[in-house]
C-alpha positions in Angstrom: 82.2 41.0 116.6 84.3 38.4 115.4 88.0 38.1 115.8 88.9 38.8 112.4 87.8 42.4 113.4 89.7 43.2 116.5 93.1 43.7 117.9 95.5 40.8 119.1 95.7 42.9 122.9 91.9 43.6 122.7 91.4 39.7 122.8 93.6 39.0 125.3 91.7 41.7 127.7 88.3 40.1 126.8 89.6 36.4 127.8 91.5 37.5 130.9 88.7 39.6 133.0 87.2 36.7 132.8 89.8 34.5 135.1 90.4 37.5 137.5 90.5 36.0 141.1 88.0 38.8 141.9 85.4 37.4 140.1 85.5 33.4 140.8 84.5 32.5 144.5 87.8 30.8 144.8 90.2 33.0 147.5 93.7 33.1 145.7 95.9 34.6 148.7 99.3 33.1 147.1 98.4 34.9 143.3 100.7 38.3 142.9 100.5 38.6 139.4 97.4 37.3 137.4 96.8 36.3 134.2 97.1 39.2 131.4 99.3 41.5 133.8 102.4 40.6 132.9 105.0 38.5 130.4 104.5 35.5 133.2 101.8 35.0 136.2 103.4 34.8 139.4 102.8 32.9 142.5 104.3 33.6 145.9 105.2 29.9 147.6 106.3 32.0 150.8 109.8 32.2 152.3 110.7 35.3 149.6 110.1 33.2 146.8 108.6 33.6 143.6 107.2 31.3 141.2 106.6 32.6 137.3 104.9 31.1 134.8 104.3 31.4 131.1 103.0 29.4 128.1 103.5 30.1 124.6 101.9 28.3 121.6 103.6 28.1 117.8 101.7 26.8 114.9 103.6 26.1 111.7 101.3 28.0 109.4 101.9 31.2 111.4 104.9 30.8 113.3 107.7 29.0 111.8 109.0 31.0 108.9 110.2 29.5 105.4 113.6 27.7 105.5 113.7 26.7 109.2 114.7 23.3 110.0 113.4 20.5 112.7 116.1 21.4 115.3 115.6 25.0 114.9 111.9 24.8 115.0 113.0 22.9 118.5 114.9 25.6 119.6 112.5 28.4 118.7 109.7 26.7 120.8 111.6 26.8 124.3 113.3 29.7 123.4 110.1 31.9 123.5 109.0 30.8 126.5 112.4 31.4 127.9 112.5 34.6 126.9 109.3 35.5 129.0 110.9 33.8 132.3 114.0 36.3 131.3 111.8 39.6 131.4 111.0 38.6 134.8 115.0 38.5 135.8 113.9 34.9 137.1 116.0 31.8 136.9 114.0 28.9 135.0 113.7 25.4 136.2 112.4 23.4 134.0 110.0 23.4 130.6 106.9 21.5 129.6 105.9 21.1 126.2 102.8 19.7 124.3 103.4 18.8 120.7 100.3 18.2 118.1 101.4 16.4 115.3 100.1 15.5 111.9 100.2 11.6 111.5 102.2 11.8 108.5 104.7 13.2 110.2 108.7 11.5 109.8 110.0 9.9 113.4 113.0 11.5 112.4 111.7 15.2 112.1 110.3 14.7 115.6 113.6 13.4 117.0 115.4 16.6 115.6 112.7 18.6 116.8 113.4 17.3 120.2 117.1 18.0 120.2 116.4 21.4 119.5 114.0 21.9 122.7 117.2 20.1 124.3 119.6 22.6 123.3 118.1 25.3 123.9 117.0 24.2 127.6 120.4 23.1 128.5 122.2 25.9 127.0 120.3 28.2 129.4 120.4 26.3 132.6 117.2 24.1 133.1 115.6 20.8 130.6 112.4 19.5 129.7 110.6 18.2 132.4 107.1 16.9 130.8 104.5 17.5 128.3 102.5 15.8 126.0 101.8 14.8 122.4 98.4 14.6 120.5 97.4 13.9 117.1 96.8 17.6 115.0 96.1 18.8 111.0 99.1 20.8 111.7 102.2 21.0 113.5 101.7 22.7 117.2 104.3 23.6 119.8 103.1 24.8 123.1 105.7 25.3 126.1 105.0 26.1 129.5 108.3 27.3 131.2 108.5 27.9 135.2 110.8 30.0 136.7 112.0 31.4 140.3 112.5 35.0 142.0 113.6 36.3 145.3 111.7 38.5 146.8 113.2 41.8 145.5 114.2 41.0 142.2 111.1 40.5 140.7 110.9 42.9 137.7 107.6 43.7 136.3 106.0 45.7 133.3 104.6 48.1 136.5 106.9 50.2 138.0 108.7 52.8 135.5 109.0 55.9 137.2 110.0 59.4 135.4 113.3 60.2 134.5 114.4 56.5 134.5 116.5 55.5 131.0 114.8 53.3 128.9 117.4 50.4 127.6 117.3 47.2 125.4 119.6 44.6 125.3 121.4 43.3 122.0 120.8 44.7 118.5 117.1 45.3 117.1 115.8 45.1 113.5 117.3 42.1 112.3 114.2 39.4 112.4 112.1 42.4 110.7 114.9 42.5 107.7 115.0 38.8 107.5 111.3 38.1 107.0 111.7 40.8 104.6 113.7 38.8 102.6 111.9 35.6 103.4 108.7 37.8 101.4 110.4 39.1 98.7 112.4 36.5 97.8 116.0 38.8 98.4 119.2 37.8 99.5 119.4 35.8 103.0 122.1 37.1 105.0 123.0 34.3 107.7 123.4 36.7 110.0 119.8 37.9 110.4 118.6 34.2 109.6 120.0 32.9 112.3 118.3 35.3 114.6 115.0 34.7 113.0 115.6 30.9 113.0 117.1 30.6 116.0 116.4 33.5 118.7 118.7 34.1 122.0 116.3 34.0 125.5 118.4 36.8 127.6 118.3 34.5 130.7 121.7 35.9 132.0 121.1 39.4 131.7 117.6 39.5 132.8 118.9 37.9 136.3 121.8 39.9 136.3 120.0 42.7 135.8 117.1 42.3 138.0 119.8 41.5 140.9 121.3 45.2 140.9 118.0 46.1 142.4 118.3 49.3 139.9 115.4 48.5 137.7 111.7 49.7 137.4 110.2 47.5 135.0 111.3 45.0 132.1 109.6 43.2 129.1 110.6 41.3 126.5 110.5 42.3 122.9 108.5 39.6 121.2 106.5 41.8 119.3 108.3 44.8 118.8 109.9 47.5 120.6 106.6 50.0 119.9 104.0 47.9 121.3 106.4 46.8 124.1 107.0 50.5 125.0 102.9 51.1 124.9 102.6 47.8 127.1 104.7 48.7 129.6 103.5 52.8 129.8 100.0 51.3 130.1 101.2 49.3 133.2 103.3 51.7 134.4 101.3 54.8 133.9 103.9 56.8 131.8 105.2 57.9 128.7 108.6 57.5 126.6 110.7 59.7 124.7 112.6 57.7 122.2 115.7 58.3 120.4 115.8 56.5 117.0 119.7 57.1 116.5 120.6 55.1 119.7 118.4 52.3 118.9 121.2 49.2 118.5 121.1 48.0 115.1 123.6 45.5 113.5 125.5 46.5 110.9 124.3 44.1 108.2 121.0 45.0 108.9 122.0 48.5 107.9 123.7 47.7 104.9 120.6 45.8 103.7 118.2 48.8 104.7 117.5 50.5 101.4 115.9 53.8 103.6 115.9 55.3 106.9 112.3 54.8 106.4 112.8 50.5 106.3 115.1 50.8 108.9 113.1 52.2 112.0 110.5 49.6 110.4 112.4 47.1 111.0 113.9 47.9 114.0 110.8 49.5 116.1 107.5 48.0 114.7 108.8 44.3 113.8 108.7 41.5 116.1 110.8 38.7 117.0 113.8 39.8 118.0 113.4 38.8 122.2 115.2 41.6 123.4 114.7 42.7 126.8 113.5 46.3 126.9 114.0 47.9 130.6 114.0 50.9 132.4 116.4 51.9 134.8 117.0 54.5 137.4 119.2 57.2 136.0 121.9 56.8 138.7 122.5 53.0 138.0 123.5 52.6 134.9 127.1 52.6 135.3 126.7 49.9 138.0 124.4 48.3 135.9 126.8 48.2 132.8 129.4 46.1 134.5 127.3 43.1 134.6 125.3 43.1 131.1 126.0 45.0 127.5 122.6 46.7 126.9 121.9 50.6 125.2 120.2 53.7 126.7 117.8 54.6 123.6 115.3 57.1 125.7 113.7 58.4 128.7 110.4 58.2 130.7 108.3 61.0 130.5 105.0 61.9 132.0 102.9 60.7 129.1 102.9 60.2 125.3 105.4 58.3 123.5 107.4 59.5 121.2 110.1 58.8 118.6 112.9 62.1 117.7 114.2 61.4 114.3 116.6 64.0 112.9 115.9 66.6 114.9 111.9 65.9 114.7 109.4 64.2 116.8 106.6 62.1 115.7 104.0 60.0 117.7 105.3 56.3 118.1 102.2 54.3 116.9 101.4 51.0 119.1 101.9 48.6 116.1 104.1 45.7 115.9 103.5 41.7 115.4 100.2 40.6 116.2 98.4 37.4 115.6 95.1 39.3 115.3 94.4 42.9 113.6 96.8 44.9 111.9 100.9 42.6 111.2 103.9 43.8 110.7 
């Protein structure tokens, strides 16, 4: 089988059973969360602390869209992997990030490049602390962010329980409308540009969040909010019951939706917006609210999920962005 032929999550199963501590004669007493479990591994350093990890690689062929410049390609890069420290509700403390580089490639492109890691670092609390560069056909980003929990506020994919509320924070649908236009050559609205050039890691919220002690699970929305709500019912062993009227979309993205039809397509099966989707126990939210803006769009159920569009409900199909298989 080659990997052409299979699915993105399929790949990633393959790969990780093969670094399970389990099956290495190496004793890993200090490992809580391995790799493929989770958005980040985890490793407990002892004292009711947490450390997370997560690495994220962007190539320019496949990851940086059409129109995006140096600085925003620098701020895209450590904003993904921020976004995966966020869906833990950990704090990050510093990013490391390997660049491959063409040799024809302008000393000032890199320098812009590198203000955008910069900005995005220091606008959500931690810097670059290392990395690397290499010579590479074509431009390649990989980040490596760290980030710390307490004991307690951990969040994982694991733990949704029935009857909890499933929530997201932000608006969803706006990357999917943008590299709609980017495709078919429409009208760029700046606002759904600038979240596809430049996405928001919800570092505040997911801490916040994760610190009221009310949630059961978080993720973050990299590849759409379908395959994230099939990723965490796998972990958690549950299903979801989805309201497609409550799901937060902005209202530009609605004005440039030319059918119901587009809209849930962009808003539940595209990728990119780096949302955090959570659940949370019904009798919370209200205490939840008053720290972090985020929408109730569903429940968990026993199994099965589920999307109820005017008035009917339809199987929600685990599809989304994936590098391998079937794209959005």
């Amino acid at each position: 089988m080659k990997l052409k032929d299979m699915n993105e999550r399929d790949i990633i199963s393959t790969i990780t059973r093969i670094f399970r501590p389990e099956t290495i004669d190496i004793v890993l007493p200090c490992a809580v969360v391995g790799p493929g479990e989770d958005d980040c591994s985890v490793i407990e350093l002892g004292e009711g602390r947490y450390l997370v990890s997560s690495t994220d690689m962007l190539h320019e062929k496949t990851d940086f869209p059409k129109g995006i410049t140096p600085w925003q390609v620098g701020w895209m890069s450590v904003a993904v992997n921020l976004s995966d420290i966020a869906a833990m509700g950990a704090k990050p403390i510093g990013i490391m990030m390997a660049m491959g580089l063409p040799p024809n490639t302008e000393l000032d492109f890199i320098k812009e490049l590198s203000e955008g890691m910069d900005a995005c670092a220091r606008q959500h609390g931690t810097c670059i602390i290392g990395g690397d560069v290499d010579r590479h056909d074509e431009l390649t980003i990989v980040g490596s962010a760290l980030g710390l929990a307490d004991d307690g506020y951990l969040v994982r994919r694991k733990g949704a329980q029935v009857g909890d509320l499933v929530c997201v924070t932000g608006e969803l649908g706006a990357v999917g409308a943008a590299m709609d236009s980017l495709r078919n050559n429409l009208e760029a609205y700046p606002y759904v540009m600038k979240k596809l050039y430049m996405p928001v890691p919800r570092i505040r919220e997911g801490m916040a969040l994760a610190q009221t002690g009310c949630l059961t699970s978080m993720m973050d929305i990299s590849d759409g909010l379908a395959l994230s709500l099939h990723d965490i019912g796998v972990a958690s062993g549950v299903g979801f019951c989805i309201n497609a009227a409550s799901i937060p979309v902005h209202r530009t993205v609605r004005e440039m939706a030319d059918s119901e039809s587009r809209l849930v397509e962009w808003s539940v099966y595209s990728g990119g917006d780096f949302e955090l989707l959570f659940t949370i126990r019904a009798g919370c939210v209200e205490r939840a609210r008053k720290i972090a803006d985020f929408t109730v769009i569903g429940e968990v159920t026993v199994d099965g999920i589920f999307l109820v569009q005017n008035g009917r409900t339809a199987v929600l199909e685990a599809r989304g962005y994936l590098q391998f298989g079937d794209k959005v």
